[in-house]
C-alpha positions as CSV (number, residue, x, y, z in Angstrom):
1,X,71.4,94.8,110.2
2,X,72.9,92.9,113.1
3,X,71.0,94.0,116.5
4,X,74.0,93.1,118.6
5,X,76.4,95.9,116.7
6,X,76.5,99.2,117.6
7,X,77.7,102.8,117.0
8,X,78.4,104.4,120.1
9,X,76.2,102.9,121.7
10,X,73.5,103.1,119.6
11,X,71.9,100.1,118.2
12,X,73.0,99.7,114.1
13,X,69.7,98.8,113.4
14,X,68.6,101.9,114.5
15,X,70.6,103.6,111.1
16,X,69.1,103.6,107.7
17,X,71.8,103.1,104.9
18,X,72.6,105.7,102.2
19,X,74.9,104.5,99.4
20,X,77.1,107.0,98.2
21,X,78.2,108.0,94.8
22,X,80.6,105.6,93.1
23,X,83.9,106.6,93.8
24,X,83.7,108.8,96.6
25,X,81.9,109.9,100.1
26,X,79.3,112.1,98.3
27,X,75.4,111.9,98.5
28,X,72.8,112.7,96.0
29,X,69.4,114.5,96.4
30,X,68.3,111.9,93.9
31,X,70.1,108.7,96.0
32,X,68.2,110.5,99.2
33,X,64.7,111.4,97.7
34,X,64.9,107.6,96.2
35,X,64.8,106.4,99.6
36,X,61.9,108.5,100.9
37,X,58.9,110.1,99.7
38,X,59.1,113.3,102.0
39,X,60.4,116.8,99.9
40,X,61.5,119.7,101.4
41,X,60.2,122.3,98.6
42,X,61.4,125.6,98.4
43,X,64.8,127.0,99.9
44,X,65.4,123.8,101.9
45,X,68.6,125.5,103.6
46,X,67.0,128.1,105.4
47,X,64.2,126.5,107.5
48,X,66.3,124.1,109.1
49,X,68.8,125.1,112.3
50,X,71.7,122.6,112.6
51,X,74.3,122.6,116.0
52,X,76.7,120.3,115.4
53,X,77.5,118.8,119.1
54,X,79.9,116.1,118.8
55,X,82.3,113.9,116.7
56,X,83.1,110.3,118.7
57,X,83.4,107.1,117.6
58,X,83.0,108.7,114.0
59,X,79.3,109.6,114.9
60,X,78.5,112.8,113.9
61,X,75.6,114.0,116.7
62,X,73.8,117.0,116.0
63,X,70.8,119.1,117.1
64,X,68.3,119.8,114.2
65,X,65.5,122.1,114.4
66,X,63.0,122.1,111.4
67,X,61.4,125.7,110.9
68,X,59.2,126.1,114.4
69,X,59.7,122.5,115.5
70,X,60.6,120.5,118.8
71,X,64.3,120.2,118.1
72,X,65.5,117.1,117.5
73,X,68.9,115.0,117.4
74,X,70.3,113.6,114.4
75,X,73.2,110.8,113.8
76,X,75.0,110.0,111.3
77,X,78.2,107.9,110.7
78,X,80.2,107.6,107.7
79,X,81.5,104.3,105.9
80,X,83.6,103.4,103.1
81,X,80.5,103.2,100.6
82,X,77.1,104.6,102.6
83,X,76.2,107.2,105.1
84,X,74.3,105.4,108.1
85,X,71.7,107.7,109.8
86,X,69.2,108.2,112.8
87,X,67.8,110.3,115.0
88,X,65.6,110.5,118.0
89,X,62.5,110.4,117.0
90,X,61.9,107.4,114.4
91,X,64.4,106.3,111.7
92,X,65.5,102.5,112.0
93,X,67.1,99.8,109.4
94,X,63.6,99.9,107.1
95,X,62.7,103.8,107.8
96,X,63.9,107.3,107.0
97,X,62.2,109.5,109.2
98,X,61.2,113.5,107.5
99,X,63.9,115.1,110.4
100,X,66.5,113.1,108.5
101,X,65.2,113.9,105.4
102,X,65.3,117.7,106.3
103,X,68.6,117.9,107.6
104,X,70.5,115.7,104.7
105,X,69.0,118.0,102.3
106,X,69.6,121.6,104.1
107,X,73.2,120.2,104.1
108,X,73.0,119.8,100.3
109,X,74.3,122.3,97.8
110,X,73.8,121.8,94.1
111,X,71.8,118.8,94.9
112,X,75.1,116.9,96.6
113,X,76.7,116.6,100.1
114,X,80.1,115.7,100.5
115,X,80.6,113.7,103.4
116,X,84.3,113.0,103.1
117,X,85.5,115.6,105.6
118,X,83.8,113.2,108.2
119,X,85.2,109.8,107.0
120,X,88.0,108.6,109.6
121,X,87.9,104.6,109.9
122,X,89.4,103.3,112.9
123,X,90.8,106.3,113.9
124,X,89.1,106.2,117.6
125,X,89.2,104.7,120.8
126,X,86.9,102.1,121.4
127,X,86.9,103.3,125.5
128,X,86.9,107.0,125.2
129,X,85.5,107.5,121.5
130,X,88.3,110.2,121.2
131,X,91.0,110.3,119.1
132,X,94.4,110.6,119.3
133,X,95.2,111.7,115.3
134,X,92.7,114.1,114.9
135,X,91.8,118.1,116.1
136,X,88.6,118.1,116.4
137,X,87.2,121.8,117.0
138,X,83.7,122.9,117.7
139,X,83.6,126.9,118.4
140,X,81.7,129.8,117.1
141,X,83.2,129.8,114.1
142,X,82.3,126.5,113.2
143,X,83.3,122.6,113.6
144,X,86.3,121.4,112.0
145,X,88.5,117.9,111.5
146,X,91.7,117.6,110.7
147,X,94.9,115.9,110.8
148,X,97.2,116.4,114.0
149,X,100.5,118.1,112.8
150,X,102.4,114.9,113.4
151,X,99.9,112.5,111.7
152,X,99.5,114.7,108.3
153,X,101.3,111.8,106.5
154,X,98.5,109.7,107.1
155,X,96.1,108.7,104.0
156,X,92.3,107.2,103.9
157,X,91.6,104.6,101.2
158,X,90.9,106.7,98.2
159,X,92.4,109.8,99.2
160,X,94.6,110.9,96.5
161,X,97.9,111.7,96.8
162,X,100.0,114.8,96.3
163,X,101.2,115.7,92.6
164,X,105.3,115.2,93.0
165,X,107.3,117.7,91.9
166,X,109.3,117.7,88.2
167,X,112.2,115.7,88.9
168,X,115.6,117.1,87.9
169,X,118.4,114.6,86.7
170,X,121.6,115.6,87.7
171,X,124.7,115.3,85.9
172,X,127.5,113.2,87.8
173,X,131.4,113.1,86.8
174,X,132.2,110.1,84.3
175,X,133.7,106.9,86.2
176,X,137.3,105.7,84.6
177,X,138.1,102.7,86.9
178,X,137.8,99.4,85.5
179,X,136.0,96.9,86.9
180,X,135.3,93.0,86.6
181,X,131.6,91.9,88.3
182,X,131.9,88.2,89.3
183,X,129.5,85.9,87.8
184,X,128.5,84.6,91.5
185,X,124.9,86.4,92.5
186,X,122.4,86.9,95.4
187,X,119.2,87.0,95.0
188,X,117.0,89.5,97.7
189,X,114.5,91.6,98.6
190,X,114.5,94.7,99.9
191,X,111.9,97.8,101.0
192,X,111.7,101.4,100.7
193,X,109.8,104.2,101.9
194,X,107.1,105.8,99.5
195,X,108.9,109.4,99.2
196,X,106.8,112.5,98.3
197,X,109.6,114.7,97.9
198,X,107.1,117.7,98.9
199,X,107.8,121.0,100.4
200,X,109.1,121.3,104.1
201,X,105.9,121.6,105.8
202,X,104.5,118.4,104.5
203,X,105.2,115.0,105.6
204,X,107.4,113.8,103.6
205,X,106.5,110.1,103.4
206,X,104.1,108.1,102.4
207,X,102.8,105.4,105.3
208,X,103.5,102.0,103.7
209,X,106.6,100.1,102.2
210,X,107.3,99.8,98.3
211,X,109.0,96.5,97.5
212,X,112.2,95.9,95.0
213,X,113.8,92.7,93.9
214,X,117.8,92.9,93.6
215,X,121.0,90.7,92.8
216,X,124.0,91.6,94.7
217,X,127.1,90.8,92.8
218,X,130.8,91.2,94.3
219,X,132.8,93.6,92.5
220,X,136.6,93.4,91.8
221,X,138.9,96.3,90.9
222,X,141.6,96.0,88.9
């Protein structure tokens, strides 16, 4: 990994790299225990205390305490195609220290972790590490990330979008004028907004421009 790059302000090749499930932000016990020859046994999920203590720059920092351990902290950042990890203690680019280990897998259910709720690219300031589309909420009953009401339009590469509604074609009054189209034509191109035609509380558009190719011909009535 390049030295010079970092993740809020911590040095990338400080992260090991965990590749993901094709398709998807979603990390294997086999993909993990491939990477490692640490195993956590027995009930995993209970001898490991995690405190989620921040969300900036799209670095997940949290304090992990494995059964009557030192707590530690743990990073980790999510890409298109890998989870990048760390902690405080030893994990680097060739290295996946047993804290990580623990933590990834008390965060594991039915031997996967979904890390999709955490996967917002470019959505933060490079100066503050906040950002400005996102509610980010850390109380007692949990941490959450979501969508600002005003931003729910917005999509990630690969999200999927909404199912559209059956379309109903209505019935219009039959036209009787007569009418002669010139044989002159203009060629164009024009753009249109990706509609999702949801219900109210949804944003009703999608964030990008579908294109259409058109003639114009003049119309005379007679």
């Amino acid at each position: 990994m390049d030295k010079s790059q970092t993740i809020a302000g911590k040095p990338l090749d400080r992260f090991y790299k965990l590749p993901f499930e094709k398709g998807g932000r979603v990390l294997s016990q086999q993909v993990l225990e491939a990477h490692t020859v640490f195993r956590a046994g027995k009930n995993p999920y209970y001898m490991v205390d995690i405190k989620r203590l921040s969300f900036k720059h799209g670095l997940m920092k949290m304090r992990v305490q494995v059964e009557n351990e030192k707590p530690v902290l743990v990073y980790f950042n999510v890409a298109y195609d890998h989870l990048l990890v760390s902690c405080s203690v030893d994990t680097d680019a060739s290295y996946l220290s047993r804290y990580v280990y623990r933590t990834l897998r008390a965060m594991m259910w039915n031997g996967v972790c979904n890390f999709q709720e955490y996967y917002w690219p470019s959505c933060f300031d490079e100066s503050t590490g906040k950002s400005k589309y996102l509610d980010i909420i850390n109380d007692r009953y949990g941490f959450d990330i979501q969508l600002k009401e005003k931003f729910k339009g917005f999509f990630r590469p690969d999200d999927l979008f909404p199912g559209l509604k059956a379309r109903i074609v209505m019935e219009h009054e039959p036209i009787n004028r007569v009418c002669i189209v010139s044989e002159l034509t203009t060629q164009g191109i024009g753009y249109c907004l990706a509609n999702t035609d949801l219900e109210r509380y949804y944003f009703n558009h999608f964030p990008f421009l579908i294109p259409y190719f058109f003639l114009l011909r003049p119309i005379f009535k007679v």
